[in-house]
C-alpha positions in Angstrom: -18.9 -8.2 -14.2 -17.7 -8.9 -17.7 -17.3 -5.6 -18.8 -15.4 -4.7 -15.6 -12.6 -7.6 -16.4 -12.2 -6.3 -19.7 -11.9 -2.9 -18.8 -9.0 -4.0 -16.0 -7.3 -5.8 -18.7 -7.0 -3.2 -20.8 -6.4 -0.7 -18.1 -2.9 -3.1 -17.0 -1.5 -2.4 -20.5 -1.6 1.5 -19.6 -1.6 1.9 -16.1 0.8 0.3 -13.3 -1.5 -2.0 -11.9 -4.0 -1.4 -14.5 -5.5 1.7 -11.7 -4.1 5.0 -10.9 -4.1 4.3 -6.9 -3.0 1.2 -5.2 -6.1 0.3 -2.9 -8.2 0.5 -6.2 -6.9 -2.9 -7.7 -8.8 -5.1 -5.6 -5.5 -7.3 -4.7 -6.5 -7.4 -0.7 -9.2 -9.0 -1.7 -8.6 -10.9 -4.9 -10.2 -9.6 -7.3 -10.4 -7.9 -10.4 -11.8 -4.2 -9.6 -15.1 -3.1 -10.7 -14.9 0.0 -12.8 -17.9 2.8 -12.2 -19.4 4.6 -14.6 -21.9 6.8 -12.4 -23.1 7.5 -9.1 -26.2 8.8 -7.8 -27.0 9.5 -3.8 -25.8 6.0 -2.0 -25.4 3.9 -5.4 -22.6 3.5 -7.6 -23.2 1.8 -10.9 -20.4 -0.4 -12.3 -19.7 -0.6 -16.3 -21.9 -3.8 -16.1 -25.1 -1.8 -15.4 -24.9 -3.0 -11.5 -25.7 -0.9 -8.7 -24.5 -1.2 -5.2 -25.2 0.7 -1.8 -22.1 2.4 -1.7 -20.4 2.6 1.7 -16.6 4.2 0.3 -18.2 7.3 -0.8 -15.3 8.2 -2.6 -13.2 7.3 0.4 -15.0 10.2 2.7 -16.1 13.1 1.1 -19.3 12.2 -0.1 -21.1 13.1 3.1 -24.0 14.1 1.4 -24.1 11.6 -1.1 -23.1 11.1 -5.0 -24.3 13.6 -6.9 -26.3 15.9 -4.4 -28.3 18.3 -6.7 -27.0 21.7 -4.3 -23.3 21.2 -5.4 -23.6 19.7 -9.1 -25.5 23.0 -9.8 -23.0 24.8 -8.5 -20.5 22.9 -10.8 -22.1 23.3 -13.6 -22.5 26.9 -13.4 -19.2 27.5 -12.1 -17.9 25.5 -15.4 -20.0 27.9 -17.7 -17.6 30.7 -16.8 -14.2 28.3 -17.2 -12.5 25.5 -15.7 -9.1 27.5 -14.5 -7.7 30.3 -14.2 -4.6 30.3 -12.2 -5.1 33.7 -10.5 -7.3 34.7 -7.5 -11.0 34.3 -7.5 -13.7 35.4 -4.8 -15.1 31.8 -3.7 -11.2 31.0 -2.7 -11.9 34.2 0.1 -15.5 32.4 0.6 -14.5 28.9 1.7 -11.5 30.2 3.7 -14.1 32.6 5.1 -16.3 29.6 6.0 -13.4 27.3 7.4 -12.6 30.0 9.8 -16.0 30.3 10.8 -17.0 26.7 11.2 -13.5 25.4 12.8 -12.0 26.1 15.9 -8.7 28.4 16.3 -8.3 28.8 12.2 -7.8 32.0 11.6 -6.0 31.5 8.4 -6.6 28.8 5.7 -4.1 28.2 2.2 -5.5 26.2 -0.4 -3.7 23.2 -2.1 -5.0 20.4 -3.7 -4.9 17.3 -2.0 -4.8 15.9 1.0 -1.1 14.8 0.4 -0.3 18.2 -0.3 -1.7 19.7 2.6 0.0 17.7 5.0 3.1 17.7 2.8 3.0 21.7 3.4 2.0 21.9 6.8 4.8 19.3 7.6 7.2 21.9 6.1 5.7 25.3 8.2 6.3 23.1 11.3 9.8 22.4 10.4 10.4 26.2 9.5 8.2 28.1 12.2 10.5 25.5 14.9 13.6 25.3 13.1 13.7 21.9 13.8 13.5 19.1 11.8 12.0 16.1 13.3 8.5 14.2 12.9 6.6 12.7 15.2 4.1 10.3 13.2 1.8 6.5 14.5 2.1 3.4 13.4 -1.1 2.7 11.0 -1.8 6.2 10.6 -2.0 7.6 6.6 -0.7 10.8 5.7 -0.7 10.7 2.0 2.4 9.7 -0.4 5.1 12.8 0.6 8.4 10.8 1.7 8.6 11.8 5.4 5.2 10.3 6.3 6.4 6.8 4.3 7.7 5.8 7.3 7.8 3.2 9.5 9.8 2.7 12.8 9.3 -1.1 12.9 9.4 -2.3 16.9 11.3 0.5 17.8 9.8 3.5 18.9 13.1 5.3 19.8 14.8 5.0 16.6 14.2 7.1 13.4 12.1 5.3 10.6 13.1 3.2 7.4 11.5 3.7 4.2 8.3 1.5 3.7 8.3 2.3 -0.4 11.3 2.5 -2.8 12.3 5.8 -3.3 12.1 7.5 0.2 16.1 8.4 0.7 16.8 6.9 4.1 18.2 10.6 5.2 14.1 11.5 4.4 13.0 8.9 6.4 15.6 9.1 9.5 13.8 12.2 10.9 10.4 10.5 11.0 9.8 9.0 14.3 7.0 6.6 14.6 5.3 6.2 17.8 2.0 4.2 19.1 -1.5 5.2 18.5 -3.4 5.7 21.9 0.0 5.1 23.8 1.1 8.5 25.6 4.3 6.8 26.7 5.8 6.2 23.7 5.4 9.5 22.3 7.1 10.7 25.7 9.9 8.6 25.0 10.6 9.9 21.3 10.8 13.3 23.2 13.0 12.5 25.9 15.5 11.0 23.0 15.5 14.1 21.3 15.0 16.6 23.3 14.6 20.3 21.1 15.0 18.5 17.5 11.0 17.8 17.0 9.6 20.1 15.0 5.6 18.4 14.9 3.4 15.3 16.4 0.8 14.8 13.4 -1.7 12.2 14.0 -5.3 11.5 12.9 -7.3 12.8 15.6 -9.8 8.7 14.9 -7.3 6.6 13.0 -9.1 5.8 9.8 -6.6 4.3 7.9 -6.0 1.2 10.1 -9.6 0.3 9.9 -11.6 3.1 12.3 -9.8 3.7 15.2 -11.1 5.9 18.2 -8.7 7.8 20.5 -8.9 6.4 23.8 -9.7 8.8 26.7 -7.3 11.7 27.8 -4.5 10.6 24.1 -5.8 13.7 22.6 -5.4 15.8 25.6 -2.2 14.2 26.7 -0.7 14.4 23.3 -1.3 18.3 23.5 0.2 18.6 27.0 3.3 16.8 25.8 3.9 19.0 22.8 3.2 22.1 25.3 5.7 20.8 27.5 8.1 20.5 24.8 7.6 23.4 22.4 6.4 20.8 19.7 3.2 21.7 17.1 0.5 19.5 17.5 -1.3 18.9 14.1 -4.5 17.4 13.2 -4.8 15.4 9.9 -8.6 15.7 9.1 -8.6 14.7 5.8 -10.9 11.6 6.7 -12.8 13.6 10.0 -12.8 17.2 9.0 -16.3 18.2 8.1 -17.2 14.3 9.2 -17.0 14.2 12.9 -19.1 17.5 13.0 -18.6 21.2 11.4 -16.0 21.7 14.0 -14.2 18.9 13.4 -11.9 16.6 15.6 -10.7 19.8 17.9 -14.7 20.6 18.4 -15.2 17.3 18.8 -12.7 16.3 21.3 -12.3 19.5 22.5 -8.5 19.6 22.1 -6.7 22.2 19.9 -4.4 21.5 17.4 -2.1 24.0 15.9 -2.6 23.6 12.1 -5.3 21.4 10.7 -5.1 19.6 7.3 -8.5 18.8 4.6 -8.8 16.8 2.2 -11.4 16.0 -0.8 -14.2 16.8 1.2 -13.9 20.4 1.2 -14.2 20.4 -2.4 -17.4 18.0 -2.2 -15.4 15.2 -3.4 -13.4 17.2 -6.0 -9.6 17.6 -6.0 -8.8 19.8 -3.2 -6.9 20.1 0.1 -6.2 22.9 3.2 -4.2 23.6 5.8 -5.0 25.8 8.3 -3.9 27.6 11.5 -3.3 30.9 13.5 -2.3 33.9 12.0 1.4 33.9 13.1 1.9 31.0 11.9 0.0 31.2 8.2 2.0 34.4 7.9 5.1 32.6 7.5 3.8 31.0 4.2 5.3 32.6 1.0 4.6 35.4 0.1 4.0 36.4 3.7 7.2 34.4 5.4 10.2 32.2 4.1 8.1 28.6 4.1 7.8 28.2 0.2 4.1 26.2 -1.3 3.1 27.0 -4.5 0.1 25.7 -6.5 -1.1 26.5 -9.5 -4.2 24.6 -9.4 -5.2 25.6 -5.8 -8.5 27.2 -5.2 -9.4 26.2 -8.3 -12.8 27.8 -9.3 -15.2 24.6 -10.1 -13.4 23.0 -7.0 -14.4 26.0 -5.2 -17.8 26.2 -5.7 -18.0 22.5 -5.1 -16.8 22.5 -1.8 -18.5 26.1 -0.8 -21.9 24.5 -1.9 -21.3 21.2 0.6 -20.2 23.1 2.9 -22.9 25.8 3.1 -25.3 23.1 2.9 -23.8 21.3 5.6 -23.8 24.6 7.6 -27.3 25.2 7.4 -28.5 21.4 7.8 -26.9 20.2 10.7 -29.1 17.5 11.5 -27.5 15.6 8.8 -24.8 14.5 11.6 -27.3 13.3 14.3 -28.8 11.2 11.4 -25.6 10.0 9.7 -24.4 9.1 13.5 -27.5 7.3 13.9 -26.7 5.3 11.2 -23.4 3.9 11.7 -24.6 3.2 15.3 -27.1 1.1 14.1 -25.4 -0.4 11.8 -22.6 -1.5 13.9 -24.7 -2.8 16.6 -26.5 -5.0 13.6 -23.1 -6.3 12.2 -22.3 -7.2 16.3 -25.3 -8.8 16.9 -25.2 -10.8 13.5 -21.5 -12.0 14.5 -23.0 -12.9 17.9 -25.4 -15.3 16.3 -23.7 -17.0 13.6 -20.5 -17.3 15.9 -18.4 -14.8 13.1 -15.0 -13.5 15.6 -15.8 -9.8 14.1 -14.9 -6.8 16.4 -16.7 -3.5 15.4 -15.6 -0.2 15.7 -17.7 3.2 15.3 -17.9 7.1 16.2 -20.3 9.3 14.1 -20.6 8.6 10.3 -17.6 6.0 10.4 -17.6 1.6 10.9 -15.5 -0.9 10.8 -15.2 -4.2 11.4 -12.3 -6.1 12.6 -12.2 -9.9 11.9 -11.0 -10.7 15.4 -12.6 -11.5 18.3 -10.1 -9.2 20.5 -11.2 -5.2 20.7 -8.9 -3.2 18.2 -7.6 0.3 20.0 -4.5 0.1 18.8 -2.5 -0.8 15.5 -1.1 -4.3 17.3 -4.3 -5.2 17.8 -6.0 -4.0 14.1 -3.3 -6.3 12.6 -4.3 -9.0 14.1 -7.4 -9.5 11.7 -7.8 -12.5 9.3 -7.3 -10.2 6.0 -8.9 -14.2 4.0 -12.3 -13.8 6.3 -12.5 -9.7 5.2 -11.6 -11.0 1.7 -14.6 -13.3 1.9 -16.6 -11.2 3.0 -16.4 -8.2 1.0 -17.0 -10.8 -2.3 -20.2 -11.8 -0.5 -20.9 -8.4 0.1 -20.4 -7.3 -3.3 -22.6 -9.9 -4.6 -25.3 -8.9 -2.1 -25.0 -5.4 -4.1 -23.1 -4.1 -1.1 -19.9 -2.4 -2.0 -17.2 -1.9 0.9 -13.6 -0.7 0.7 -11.5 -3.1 -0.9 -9.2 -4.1 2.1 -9.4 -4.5 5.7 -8.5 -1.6 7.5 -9.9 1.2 6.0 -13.5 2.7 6.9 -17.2 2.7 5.7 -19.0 6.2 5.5 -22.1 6.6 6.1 -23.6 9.4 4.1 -27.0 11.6 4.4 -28.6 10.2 1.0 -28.4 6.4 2.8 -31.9 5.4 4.0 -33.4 3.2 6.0 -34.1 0.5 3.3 -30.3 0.9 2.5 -29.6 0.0 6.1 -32.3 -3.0 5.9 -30.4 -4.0 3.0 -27.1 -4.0 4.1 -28.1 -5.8 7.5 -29.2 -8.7 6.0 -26.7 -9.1 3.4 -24.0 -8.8 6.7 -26.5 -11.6 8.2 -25.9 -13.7 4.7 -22.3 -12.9 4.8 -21.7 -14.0 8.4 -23.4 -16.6 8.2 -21.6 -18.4 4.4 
């Protein structure tokens, strides 16, 4: 742990915060940050020589583990021919190729590089394939850093947002509308207010970014109606369930279509990349095709590429991974419930497929109201135990644990009885 204090010390002479994203400095929970030097199927090591069943998994995308031996071949002999080239390349036709053929109603896919910038962009084609302006986002739902998803409405569902970070003009922020996860009504109402001035509802299909989140039964079909009724495009953030829920993702999941889908990092197999995706008509109005301008240099980047083509192929052609991953996280959960049963812990638990979270509160957590009702001390308290058990969670309450395919069933002993231990102190 020494070597991990130094390191943040250092690291705060050069870098805001002494990290490069907020989440990473430990503050929610108190502590100073332990840096990583390597990680290998469900362990990371920390500069200390530690190692720690690693449940983050690089915030997602690590489905198949750290290091899995299909993609880091792939890498490494994608790197042998160079790193960029900034100019078409074959495995950019490949994974869009795959996309289409693993998700349903893509039929066109543009490359970016983040998950930021793919909701950035598609936030933009809504605006221009509508002509209208207006965003529909939920309380407690993530969409990256771009200014209109920096939002948030406070208690009022009807009025347009106020900035929640310096910086976001207020004209940015006054056509983002924030409504209620898993509450139909609400988003009814924004529509009624301002009736042909909504461009796009974007939502994460499982909220994963207020701890896990399911959509209650008939949201997802009733938020598709409502944008039907209305002549609104419904999108999909997947940048947390896309390739995670199953290789169809949320709308093969749920069964509910969206009409443009966003990726993150796990397309690129936990490498820098995003997507967006949708028909044809409305792709086609992407520069160079149409007047909606995105650019990238970087995008479909050629180590990225192969990266994401190899987890993804791999994926494709082992799709048992997701009935064992899902196994899992059920079994985990019920453990973490029934450990909070006996040592009297108030811990909710949420799960669906490779995803967990627990709430510390003893109400159940559908909605954002009731995920901010959780006693951030106890989840501080826990996650040092945790971390001293060689367990390492995400740094904060309400974001998610992944389960990946390289955890095992010692792994699962292991982290049972250090939730036991933890409950229990």
């Amino acid at each position: 742990m020494e070597r991990s204090e130094a390191l943040f010390e250092r690291a705060r002479r050069v870098l805001p915060g002494g990290v490069n994203s907020p989440v990473r400095a430990y503050r929610a929970v108190g502590m100073a940050p332990r840096f990583i030097t390597r990680a290998e199927g469900s362990r990371i090591y920390d500069a200390g020589g530690r190692s720690y069943i690693d449940y983050v998994c690089s915030w997602g995308p690590m489905i198949l583990g750290h290091n899995h031996p299909a993609i880091r071949e792939e890498v490494e002999r994608a790197v042998k021919d160079g790193l960029s080239f900034g100019a078409p390349t074959e495995r950019e036709i490949e994974i869009a190729e795959l996309i289409i053929e693993l998700v349903p109603h893509i039929e066109m896919v543009r490359m970016v590089n983040s998950g930021t910038e793919a909701v950035m962009s598609a936030l933009r084609l809504a605006r221009g394939a509508t002509g209208r302006d207006k965003l529909v986002k939920f309380e407690g739902c993530y969409h990256g850093h771009s200014d209109a998803m920096l939002v948030n409405a406070g208690s009022s569902a009807l009025a347009g947002g106020h900035p929640s970070s310096a910086g976001v003009p207020e004209g940015v922020a006054r056509d983002t509308l924030t409504a209620r996860f898993n509450d139909l009504s609400s988003v009814e109402a924004l529509f009624d207010a301002h009736p042909g001035r909504i461009a796009a509802v974007i939502v994460e299909p499982v909220a994963a970014n207020m701890g896990v989140v399911r959509p209650e039964e008939g949201f997802l079909p009733g938020l598709r109606a409502l944008c039907d009724k209305n002549g609104v495009l419904l999108i999909f953030d997947e940048v947390i369930t896309g390739f995670r829920l199953g290789l169809g993702g949320a709308q093969d999941y749920f069964g509910v279509r969206a009409d443009l889908v966003t990726f993150g990092k796990i397309i690129g197999g936990g490498m820098p990349v995003g997507a967006y995706g949708g028909s044809r008509a409305l792709l086609e109005q992407v520069a160079p095709c149409g007047p909606v301008y995105q650019a990238g240099t970087l995008s479909g980047n050629p180590v990225a590429m192969a990266a994401g083509l190899a987890q993804l192929r791999w994926l494709r052609t082992h799709p048992e991974i997701y009935r064992q991953i899902g196994d899992y996280a059920a079994r985990l959960a019920a453990g973490m419930r029934a450990a909070a049963e006996r040592s009297g812990t108030p811990v909710a638990v949420n799960q669906i497929g490779s995803l967990v979270s627990p709430f510390f509160t003893p109400a159940a957590v559908t909605t954002f109201t009731d995920a901010k009702g959780s006693d951030t001390a106890a989840y501080a308290r826990y996650f040092a135990r945790m971390l001293e058990q060689g367990v390492a969670l995400a740094p904060a309450q309400f974001e998610a644990m992944f389960v990946s395919s390289a955890h095992t069933e010692a792994d699962l002993a292991a982290t049972l009885a250090a939730v036991e231990e933890s409950f229990a102190g």
